[in-house]
ZALUM-595627 format. One record per residue (C-alpha): residue number from 0; x, y, z. Coordinates in steps of 0.2 Angstrom, whole numbers, plus 5000, padded with zeros to 4 digits. Example, Ala and Ser with C-alpha at 12.3 -4.5 7.8 and 13.67 -1.06 7.14 Angstrom:
# residues 2
{node 0, {5062, 4978, 5039}}
{node 1, {5068, 4995, 5036}}
This chain:
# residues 579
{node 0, {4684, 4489, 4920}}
{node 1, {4670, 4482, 4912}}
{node 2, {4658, 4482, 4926}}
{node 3, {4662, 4500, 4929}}
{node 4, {4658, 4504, 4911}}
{node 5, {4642, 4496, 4907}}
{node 6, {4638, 4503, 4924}}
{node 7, {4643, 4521, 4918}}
{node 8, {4632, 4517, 4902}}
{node 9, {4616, 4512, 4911}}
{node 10, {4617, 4528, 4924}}
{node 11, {4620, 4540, 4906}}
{node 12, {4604, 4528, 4898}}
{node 13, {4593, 4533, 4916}}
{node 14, {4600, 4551, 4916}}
{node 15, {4592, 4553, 4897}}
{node 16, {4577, 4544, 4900}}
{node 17, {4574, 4555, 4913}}
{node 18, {4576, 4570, 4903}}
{node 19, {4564, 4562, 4893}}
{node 20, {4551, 4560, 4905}}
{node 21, {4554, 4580, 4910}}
{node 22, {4552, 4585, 4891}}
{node 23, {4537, 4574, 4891}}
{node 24, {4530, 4582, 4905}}
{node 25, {4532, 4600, 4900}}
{node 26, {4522, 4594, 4882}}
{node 27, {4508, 4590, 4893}}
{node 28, {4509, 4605, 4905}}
{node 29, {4516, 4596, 4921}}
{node 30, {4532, 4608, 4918}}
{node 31, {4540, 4609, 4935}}
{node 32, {4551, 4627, 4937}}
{node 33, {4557, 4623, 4952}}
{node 34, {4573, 4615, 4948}}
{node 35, {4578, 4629, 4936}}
{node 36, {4573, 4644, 4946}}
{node 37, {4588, 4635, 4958}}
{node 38, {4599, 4633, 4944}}
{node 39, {4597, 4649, 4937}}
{node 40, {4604, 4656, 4954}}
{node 41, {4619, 4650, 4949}}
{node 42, {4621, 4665, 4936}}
{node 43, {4609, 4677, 4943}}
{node 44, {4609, 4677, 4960}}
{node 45, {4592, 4678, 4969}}
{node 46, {4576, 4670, 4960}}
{node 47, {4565, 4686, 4956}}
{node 48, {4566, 4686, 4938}}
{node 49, {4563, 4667, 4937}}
{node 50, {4544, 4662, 4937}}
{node 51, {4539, 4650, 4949}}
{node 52, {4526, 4641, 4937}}
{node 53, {4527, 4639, 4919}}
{node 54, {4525, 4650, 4909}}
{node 55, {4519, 4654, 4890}}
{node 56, {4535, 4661, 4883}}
{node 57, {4528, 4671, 4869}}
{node 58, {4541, 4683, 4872}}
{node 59, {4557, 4673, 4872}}
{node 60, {4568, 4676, 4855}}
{node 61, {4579, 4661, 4854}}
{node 62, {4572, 4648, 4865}}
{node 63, {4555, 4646, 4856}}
{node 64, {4545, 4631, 4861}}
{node 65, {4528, 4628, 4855}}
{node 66, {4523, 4620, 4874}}
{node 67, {4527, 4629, 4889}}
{node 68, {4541, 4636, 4897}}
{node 69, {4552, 4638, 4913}}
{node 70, {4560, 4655, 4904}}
{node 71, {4554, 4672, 4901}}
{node 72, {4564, 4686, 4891}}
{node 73, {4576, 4693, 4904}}
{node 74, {4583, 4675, 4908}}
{node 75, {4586, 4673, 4891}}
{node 76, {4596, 4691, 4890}}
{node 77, {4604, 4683, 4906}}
{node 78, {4607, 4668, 4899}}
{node 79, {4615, 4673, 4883}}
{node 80, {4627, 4687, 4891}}
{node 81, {4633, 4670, 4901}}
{node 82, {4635, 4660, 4885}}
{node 83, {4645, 4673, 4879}}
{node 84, {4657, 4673, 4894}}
{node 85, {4657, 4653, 4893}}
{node 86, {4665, 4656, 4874}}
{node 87, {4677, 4668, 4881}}
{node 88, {4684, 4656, 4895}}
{node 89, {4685, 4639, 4883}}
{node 90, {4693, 4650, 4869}}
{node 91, {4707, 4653, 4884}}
{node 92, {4708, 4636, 4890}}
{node 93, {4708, 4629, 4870}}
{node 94, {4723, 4640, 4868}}
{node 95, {4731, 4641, 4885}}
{node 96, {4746, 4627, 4884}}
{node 97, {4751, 4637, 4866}}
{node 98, {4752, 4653, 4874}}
{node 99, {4760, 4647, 4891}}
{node 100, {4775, 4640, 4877}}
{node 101, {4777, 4655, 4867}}
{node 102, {4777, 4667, 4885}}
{node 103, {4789, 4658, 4893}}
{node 104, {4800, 4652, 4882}}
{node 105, {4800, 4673, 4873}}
{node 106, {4804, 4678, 4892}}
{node 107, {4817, 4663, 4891}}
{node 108, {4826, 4668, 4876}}
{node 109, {4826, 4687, 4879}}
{node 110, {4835, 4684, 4896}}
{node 111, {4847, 4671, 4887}}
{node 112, {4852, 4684, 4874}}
{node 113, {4855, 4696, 4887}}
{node 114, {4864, 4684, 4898}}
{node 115, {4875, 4682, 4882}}
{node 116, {4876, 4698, 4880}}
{node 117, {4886, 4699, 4899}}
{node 118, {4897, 4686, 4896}}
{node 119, {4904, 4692, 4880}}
{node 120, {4907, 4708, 4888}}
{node 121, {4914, 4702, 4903}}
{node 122, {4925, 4689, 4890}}
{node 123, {4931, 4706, 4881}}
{node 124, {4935, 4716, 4899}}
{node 125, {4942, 4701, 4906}}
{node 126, {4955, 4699, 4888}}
{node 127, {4958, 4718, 4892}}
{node 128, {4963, 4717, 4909}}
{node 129, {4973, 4700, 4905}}
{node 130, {4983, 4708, 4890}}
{node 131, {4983, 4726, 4891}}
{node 132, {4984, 4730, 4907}}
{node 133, {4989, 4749, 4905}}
{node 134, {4974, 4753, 4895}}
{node 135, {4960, 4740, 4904}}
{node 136, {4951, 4753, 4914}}
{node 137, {4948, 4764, 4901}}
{node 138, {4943, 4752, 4888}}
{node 139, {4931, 4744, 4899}}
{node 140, {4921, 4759, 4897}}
{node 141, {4920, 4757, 4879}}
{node 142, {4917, 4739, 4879}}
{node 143, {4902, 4744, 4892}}
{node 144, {4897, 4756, 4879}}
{node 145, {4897, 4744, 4862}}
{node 146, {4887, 4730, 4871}}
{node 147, {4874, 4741, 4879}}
{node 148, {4872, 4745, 4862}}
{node 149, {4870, 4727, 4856}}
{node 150, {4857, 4727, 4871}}
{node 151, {4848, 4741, 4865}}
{node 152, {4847, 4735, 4849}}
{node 153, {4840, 4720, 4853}}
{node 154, {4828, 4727, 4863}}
{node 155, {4820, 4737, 4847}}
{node 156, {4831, 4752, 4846}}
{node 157, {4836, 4758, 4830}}
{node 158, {4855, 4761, 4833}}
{node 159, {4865, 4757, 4819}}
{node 160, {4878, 4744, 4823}}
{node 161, {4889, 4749, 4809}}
{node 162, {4889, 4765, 4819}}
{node 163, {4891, 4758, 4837}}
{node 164, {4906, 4745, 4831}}
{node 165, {4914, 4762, 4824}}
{node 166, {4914, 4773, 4839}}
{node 167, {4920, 4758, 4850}}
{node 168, {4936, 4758, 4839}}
{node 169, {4937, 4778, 4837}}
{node 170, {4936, 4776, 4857}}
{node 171, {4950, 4763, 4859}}
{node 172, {4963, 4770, 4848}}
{node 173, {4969, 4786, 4855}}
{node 174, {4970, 4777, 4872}}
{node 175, {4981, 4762, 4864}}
{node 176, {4991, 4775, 4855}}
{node 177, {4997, 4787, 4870}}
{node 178, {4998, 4772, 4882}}
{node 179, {5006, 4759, 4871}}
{node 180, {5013, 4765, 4852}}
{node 181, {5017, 4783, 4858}}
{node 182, {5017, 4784, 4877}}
{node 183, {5025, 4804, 4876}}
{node 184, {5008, 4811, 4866}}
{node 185, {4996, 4821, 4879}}
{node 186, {4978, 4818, 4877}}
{node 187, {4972, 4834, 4873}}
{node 188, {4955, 4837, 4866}}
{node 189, {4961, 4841, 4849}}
{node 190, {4974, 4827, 4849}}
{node 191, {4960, 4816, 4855}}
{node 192, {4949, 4820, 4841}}
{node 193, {4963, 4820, 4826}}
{node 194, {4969, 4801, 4832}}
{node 195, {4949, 4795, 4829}}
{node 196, {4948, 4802, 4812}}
{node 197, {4964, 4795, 4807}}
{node 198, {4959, 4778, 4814}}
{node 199, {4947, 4777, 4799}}
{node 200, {4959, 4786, 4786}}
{node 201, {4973, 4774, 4791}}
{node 202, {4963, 4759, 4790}}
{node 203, {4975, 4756, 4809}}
{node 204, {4963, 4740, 4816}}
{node 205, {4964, 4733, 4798}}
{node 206, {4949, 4721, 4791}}
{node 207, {4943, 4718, 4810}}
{node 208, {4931, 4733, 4811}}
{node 209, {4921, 4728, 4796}}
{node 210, {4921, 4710, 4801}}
{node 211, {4915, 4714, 4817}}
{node 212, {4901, 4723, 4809}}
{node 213, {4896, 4709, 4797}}
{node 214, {4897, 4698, 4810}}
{node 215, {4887, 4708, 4824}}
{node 216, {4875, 4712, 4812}}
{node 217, {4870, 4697, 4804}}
{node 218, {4867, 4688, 4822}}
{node 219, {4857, 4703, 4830}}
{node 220, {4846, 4704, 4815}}
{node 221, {4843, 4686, 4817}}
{node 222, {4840, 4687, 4835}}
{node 223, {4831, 4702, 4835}}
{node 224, {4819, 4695, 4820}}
{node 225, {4817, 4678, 4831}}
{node 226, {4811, 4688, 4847}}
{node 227, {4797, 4699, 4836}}
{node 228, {4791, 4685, 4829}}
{node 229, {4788, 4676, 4846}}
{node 230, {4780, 4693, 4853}}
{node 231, {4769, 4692, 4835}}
{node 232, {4763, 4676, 4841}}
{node 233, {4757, 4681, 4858}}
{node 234, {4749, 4695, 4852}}
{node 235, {4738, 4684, 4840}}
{node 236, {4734, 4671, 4852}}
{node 237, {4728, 4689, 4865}}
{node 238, {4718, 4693, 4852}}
{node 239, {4709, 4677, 4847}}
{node 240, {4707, 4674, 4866}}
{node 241, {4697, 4687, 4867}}
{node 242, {4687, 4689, 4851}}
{node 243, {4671, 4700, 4852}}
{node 244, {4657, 4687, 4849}}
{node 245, {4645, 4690, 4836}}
{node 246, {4628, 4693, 4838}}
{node 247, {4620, 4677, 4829}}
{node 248, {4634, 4667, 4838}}
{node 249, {4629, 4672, 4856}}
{node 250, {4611, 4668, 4850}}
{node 251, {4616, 4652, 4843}}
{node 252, {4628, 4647, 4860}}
{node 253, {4613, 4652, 4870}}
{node 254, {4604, 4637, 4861}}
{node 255, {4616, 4627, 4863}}
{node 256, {4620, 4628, 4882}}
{node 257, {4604, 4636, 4890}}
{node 258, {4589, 4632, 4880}}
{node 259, {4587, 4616, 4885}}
{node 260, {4585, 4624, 4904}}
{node 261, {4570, 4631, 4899}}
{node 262, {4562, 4615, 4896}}
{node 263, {4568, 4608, 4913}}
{node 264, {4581, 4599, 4904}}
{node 265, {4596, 4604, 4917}}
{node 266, {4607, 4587, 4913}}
{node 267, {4607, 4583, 4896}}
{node 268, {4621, 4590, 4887}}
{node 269, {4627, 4594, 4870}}
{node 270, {4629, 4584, 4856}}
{node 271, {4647, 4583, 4852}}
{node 272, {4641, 4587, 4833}}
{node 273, {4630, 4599, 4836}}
{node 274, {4644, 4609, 4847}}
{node 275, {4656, 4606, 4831}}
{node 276, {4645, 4614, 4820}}
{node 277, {4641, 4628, 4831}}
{node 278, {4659, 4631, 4834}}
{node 279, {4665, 4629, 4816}}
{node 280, {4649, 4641, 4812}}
{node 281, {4656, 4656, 4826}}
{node 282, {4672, 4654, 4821}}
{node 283, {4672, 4653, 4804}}
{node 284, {4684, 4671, 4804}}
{node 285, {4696, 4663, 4815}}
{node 286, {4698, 4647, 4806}}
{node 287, {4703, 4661, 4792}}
{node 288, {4719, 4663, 4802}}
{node 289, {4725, 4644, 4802}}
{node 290, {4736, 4645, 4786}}
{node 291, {4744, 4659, 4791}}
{node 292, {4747, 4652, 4805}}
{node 293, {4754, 4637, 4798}}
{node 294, {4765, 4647, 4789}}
{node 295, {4771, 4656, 4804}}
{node 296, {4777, 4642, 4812}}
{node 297, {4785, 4635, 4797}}
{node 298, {4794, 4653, 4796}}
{node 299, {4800, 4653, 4813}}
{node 300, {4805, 4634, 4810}}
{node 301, {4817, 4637, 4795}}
{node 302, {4823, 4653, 4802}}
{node 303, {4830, 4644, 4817}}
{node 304, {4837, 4634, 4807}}
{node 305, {4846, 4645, 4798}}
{node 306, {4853, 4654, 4815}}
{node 307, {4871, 4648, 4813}}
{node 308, {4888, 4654, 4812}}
{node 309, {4890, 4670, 4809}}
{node 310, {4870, 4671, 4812}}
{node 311, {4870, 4666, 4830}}
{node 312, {4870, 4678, 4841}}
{node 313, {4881, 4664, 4858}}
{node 314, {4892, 4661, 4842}}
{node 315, {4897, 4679, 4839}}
{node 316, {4897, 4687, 4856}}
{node 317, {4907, 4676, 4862}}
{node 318, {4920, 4675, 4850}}
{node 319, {4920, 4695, 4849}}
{node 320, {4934, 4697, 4861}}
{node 321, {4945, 4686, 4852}}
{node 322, {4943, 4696, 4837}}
{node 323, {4945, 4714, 4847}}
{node 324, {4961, 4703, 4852}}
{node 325, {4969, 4701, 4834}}
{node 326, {4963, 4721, 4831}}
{node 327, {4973, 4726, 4843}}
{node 328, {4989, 4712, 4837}}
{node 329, {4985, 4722, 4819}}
{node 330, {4991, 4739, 4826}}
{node 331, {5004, 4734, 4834}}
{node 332, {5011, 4724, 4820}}
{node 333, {5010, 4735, 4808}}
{node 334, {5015, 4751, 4820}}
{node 335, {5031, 4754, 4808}}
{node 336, {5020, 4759, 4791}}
{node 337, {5006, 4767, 4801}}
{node 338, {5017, 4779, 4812}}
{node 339, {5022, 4792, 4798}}
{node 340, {5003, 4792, 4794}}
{node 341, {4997, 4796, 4810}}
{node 342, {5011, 4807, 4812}}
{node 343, {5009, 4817, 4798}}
{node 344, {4989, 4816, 4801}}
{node 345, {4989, 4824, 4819}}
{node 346, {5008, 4832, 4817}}
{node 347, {5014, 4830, 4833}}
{node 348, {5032, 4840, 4837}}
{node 349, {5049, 4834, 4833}}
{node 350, {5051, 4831, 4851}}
{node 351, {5036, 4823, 4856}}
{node 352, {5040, 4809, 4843}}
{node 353, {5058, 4809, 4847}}
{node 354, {5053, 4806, 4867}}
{node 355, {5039, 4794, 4862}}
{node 356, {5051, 4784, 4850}}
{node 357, {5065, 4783, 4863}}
{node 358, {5052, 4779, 4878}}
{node 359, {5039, 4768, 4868}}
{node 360, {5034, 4753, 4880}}
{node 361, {5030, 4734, 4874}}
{node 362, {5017, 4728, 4879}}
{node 363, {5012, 4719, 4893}}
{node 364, {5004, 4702, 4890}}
{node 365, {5001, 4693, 4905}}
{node 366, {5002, 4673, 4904}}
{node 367, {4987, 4670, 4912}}
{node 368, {4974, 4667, 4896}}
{node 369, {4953, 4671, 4894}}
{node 370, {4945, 4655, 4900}}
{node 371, {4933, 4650, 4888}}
{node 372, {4916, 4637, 4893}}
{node 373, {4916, 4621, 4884}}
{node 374, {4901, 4614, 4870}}
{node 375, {4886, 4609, 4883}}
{node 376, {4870, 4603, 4876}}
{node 377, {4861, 4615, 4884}}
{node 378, {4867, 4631, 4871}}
{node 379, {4854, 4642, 4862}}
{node 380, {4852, 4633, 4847}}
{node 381, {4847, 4617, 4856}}
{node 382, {4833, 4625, 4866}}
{node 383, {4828, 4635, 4851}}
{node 384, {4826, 4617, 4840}}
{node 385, {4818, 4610, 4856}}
{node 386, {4805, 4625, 4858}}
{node 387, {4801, 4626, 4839}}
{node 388, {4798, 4605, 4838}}
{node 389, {4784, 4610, 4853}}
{node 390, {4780, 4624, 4844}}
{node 391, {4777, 4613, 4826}}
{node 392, {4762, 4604, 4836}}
{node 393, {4750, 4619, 4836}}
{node 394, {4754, 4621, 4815}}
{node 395, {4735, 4618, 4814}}
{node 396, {4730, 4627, 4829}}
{node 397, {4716, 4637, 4821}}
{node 398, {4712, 4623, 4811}}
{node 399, {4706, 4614, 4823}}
{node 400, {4700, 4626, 4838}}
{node 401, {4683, 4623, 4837}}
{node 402, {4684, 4606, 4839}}
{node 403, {4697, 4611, 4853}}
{node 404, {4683, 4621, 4860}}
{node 405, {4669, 4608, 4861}}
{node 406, {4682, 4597, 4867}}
{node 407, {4684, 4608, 4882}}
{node 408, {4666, 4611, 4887}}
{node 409, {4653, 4597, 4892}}
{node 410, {4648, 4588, 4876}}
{node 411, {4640, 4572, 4874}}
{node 412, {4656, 4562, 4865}}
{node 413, {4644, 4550, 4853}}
{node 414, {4632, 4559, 4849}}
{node 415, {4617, 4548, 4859}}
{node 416, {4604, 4555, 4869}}
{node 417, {4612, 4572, 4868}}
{node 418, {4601, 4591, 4865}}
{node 419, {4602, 4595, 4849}}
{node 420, {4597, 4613, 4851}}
{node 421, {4579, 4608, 4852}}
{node 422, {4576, 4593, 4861}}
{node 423, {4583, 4579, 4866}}
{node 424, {4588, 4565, 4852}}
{node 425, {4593, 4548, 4852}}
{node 426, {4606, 4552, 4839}}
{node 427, {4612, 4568, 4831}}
{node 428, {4612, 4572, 4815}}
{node 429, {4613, 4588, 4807}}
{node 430, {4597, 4584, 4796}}
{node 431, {4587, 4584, 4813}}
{node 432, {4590, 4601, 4816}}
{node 433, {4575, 4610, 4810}}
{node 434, {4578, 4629, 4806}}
{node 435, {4594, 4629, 4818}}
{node 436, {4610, 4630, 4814}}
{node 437, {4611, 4623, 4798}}
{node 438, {4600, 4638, 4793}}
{node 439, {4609, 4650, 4802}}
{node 440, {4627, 4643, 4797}}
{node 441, {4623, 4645, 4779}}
{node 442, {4619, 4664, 4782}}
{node 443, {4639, 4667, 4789}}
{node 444, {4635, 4668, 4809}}
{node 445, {4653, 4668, 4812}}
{node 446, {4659, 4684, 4801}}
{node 447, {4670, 4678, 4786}}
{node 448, {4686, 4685, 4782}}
{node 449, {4680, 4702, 4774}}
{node 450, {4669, 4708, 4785}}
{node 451, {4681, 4705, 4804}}
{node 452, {4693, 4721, 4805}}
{node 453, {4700, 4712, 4818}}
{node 454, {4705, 4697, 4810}}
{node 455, {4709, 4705, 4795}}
{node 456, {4721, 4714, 4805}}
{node 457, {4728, 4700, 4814}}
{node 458, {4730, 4689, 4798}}
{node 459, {4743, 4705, 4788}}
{node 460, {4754, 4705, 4804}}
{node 461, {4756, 4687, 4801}}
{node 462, {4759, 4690, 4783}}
{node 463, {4771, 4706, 4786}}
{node 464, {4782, 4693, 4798}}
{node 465, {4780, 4678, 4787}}
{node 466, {4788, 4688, 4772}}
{node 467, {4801, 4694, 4782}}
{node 468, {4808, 4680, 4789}}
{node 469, {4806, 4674, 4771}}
{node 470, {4814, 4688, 4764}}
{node 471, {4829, 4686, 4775}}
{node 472, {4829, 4667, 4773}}
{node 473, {4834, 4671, 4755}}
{node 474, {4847, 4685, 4759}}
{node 475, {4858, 4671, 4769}}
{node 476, {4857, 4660, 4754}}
{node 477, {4860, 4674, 4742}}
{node 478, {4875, 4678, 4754}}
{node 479, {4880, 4662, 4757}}
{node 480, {4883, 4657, 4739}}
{node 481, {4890, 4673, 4733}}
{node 482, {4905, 4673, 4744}}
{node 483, {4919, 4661, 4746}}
{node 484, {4928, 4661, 4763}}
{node 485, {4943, 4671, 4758}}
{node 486, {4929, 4686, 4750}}
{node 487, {4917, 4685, 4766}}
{node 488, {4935, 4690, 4775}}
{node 489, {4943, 4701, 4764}}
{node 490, {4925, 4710, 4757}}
{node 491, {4918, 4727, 4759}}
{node 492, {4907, 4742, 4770}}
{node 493, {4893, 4732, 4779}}
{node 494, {4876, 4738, 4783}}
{node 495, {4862, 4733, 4793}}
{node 496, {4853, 4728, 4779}}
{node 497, {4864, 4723, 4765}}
{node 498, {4876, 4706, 4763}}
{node 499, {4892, 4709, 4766}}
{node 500, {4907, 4703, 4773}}
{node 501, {4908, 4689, 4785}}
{node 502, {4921, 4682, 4798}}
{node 503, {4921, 4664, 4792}}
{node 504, {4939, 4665, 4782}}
{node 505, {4954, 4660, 4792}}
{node 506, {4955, 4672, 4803}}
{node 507, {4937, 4672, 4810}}
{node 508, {4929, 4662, 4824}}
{node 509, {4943, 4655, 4833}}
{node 510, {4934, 4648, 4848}}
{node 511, {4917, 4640, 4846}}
{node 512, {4911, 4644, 4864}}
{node 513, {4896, 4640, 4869}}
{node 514, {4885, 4645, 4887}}
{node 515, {4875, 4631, 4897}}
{node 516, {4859, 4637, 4896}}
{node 517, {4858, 4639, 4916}}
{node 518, {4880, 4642, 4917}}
{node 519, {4893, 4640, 4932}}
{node 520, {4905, 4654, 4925}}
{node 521, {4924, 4646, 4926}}
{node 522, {4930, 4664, 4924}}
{node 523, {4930, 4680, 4938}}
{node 524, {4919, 4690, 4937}}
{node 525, {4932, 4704, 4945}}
{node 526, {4927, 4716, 4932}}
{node 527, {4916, 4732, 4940}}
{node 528, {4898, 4729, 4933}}
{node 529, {4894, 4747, 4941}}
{node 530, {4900, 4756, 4928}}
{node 531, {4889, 4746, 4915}}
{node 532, {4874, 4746, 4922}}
{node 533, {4874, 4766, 4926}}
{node 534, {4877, 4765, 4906}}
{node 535, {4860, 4754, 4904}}
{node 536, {4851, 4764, 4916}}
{node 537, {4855, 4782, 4907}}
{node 538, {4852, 4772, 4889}}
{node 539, {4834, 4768, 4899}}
{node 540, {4831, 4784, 4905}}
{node 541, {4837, 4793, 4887}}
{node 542, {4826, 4779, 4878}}
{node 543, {4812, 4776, 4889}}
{node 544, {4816, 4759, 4889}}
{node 545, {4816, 4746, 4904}}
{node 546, {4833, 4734, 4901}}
{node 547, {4832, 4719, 4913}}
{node 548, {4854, 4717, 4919}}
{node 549, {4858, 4699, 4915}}
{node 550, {4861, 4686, 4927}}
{node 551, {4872, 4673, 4930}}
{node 552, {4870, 4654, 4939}}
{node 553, {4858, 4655, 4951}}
{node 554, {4852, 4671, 4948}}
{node 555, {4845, 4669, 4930}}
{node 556, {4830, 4657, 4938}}
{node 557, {4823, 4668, 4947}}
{node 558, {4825, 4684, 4934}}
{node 559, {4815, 4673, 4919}}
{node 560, {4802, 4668, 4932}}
{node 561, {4800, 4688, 4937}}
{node 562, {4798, 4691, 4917}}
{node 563, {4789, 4680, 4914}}
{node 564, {4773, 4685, 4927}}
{node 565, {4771, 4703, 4920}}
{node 566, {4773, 4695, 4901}}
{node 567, {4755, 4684, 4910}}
{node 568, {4747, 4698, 4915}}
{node 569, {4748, 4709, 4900}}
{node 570, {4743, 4693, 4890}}
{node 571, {4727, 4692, 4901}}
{node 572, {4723, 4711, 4902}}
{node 573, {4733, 4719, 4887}}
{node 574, {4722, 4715, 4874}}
{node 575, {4706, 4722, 4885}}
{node 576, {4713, 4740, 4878}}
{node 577, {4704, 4732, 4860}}
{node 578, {4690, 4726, 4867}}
């Protein structure tokens, strides 16, 4: 190894002296173009615009020299729209393994959540069909109906789950009642309609709706919250990757990168310094970001931490069928007190009660129980803590781009015989640049805070996420410390945005299921999916939103890999609408 380095060391010592030699030619007039008319092909194809001979250069703007020079002004123009485009591609490459980890894994955990979703409704279809076989067909339809709702929602649709947990119940309690508590009762319209309002007035499903509620609630906030907040991130990283460069930076990067050409320099490159400070000086509103950023993360961090129990969304989905389970128990336990309500609500006649009291059916339960996936490691929450302990290495990401940048480009590492914007020094320092960036830095090339719209933008939506993750952060302490297990199950009305009550009392999450991240379902899957996806599909068509279907085993590869193309391409050409 040692050999090969001081070998390395002499070729790099040649190499500058004979840079040397070129520069020390082109002071005496034995400037040869040759070399960088061929060179210059390489970003302008043909050699027209290069001069054969040297030239004086008086009309060059950025590449002065007081000798002459290989250049002339339309190279320069060239020359700089080239520099421009080089900044462009290292700003990607700086940021390319951070964006690659927030796309797939926001593609990953979209998926996921809907792959949840499908289980939980095929765990609640399934507990129908195994219970209640009488009334399985037509509650699958409500089922299909509640969890394209939860789909929906997460998806960024503004249904109201107070709402959509109501109508499932108004739905299934007219059936349960003319098929199980009072199998004489015709379904008529009217009848139909009386026996949903007095679901509500009788209170007939007990505390279970409201649990539900809480329960469902809480989670898809949480879910939902997490999946913006990934989406945030790729649009920031869109927008930094293709920043508009500055004027005085792409006069500056011209220096840096092409100037030296013009004095038939063509190897030398960069110092490492000097490329820091031209960076750190073009960047300077981007830098701006990197606290915000940090806090970001740090957001995202604690609220994934936070997304447990009734906040996690595999936790509640699927346990729901369980709960829908005791609901149903309720009613059928407490039939004897709510029958004289009901009947005095809808008045049925005296021989319709007699005929359903004389005929009333038990019902069936078969013996065959809802098979339930045992704790793997591979659940949500441990890909979420594995994704935010990657995530937690880019805290200082914009911090530290442009020595990221100068680290992806062709820099000169120690600073020895590199170009230092004007010629070629032993060692850089920043006092031997003359009138160069020093100067230019102190003037703001790269626009501060104040005066980038872009940035300014960019740097709110990260405050407008920050605060509310924060904000929620302190409504699940707030909620946590405020009820006691029997009060989060015995509590209140529930909205989307208020604390209520929770499912975490005795009677709550019976089951701790959890999914593998890729499952083998242990279950049938012997309930229609048709009737489901027509549901999605009209919800797409009446909301003008496109709902991937859930997959199962060996499916679910392929369907993240075919989300997560389109999620590249709009990274790579979304932004372009801004530029």
């Amino acid at each position: 190894m040692a050999p090969a380095r001081e070998f390395r060391s002499q070729s790099l010592l040649l190499l500058a002296l004979a840079e040397l030699m070129a520069v020390a030619a082109a002071a005496k007039g034995q400037l040869s173009c040759k070399e960088v008319r061929v060179s210059f092909q390489s970003v302008q194809p043909g050699v027209r615009w290069a001069p054969e001979s040297p030239v004086s250069g008086t009309d060059l703007q950025v590449c002065i020299t007081k000798t002459s020079t290989c250049c002339n002004r339309r190279m320069e123009d060239r020359y700089q729209i080239v520099s421009r485009l080089n900044m462009e591609q290292l700003l990607q490459s700086a940021s390319s393994k951070l964006k690659f980890l927030i796309i797939q894994n926001a593609a990953i955990f979209q998926e996921a959540f809907e792959m949840v979703i499908r289980h939980a409704r095929n765990y609640t279809n399934t507990m129908f069909k195994n219970h209640y076989q009488n009334i399985s067909s037509k509650a699958m339809k409500f089922v299909g109906e509640l969890f394209t709702d939860i789909s929906l929602y997460l998806l960024g649709s503004d249904i109201n789950v107070n709402d959509m947990v109501n109508e499932f119940f108004d739905s299934l309690f007219p059936v349960l009642y003319s098929q199980y508590l009072n199998p004489g009762v015709h379904e008529t319209v009217e009848n139909i309609e009386c026996l949903r309002l007095a679901r509500s007035d009788t209170n007939a499903f007990g505390r279970y709706p409201k649990t539900i509620m809480t329960q469902v609630s809480k989670s898809l906030q949480a879910s939902k919250a997490f999946l913006q907040a990934l989406n945030l991130g790729i649009e920031v990283i869109n927008t930094t990757d293709y920043l508009k460069i500055s004027k005085d930076c792409g006069r500056t990067l011209l220096k840096m990168w092409y100037c030296s050409h013009c004095q038939g320099v063509l190897e030398t490159k960069p110092c490492a310094g000097y490329c820091g400070s031209t960076m750190r000086a073009c960047l300077a509103s981007v830098v701006e970001i990197d606290t915000h950023w940090e806090e970001y993360i740090l957001s995202i961090e604690r609220h994934t931490r936070e997304m447990y129990g009734i906040y996690d969304l595999e936790n509640v989905l699927l346990n729901l069928f369980s709960l829908i389970q005791e609901a149903v128990l309720h009613v059928e336990k407490n039939w004897g007190k709510l029958n004289p309500s009901i009947n005095k609500l809808c008045s049925p006649s005296k021989q319709r009660i007699s005929r359903s009291v004389h005929n009333r059916r038990e019902f069936i339960i078969n013996k065959k129980e809802v098979k339930t996936l045992a704790d793997h490691e591979e659940t949500l929450s441990g890909k979420r803590r594995e994704f935010v302990a990657k995530l937690k290495t880019y805290r200082h990401f914009y911090g530290d781009l442009p020595g990221q940048v100068c680290h992806h480009s062709a820099v000169v590492e120690n600073d020895t015989f590199c170009w230092n914007g004007h010629e070629i020094v032993e060692r850089f320092s920043p006092h031997t640049v003359k009138n160069g960036l020093k100067i230019h830095s102190s003037h703001q090339e790269g626009k501060s805070r104040g005066s980038d719209p872009v940035i300014n933008q960019i740097i709110d939506k990260l405050n407008h996420i920050n605060q509310l993750l924060k904000a929620m952060s302190s409504q699940r302490q707030k909620y946590l410390g405020k009820f006691t297990e029997e009060d989060e199950a015995e509590s209140g009305d529930c909205d989307d945005e208020d604390d209520c009550d929770g499912g975490s009392g005795k009677n709550s999450l019976r089951i701790r299921n959890k999914l593998r991240f890729i499952p083998e379902m242990d279950y049938d899957f012997d309930i229609e999916d048709i009737p489901f996806n027509k549901q999605v599909r009209n919800q797409q068509e009446h909301n003008g939103r496109e709902i991937v279907h859930l997959q199962s085993g060996s499916d679910y590869k392929e369907t993240v890999l075919a989300r997560i193309f389109p999620l590249f391409i709009a990274a790579i050409f979304g932004i372009l609408i801004m530029v």
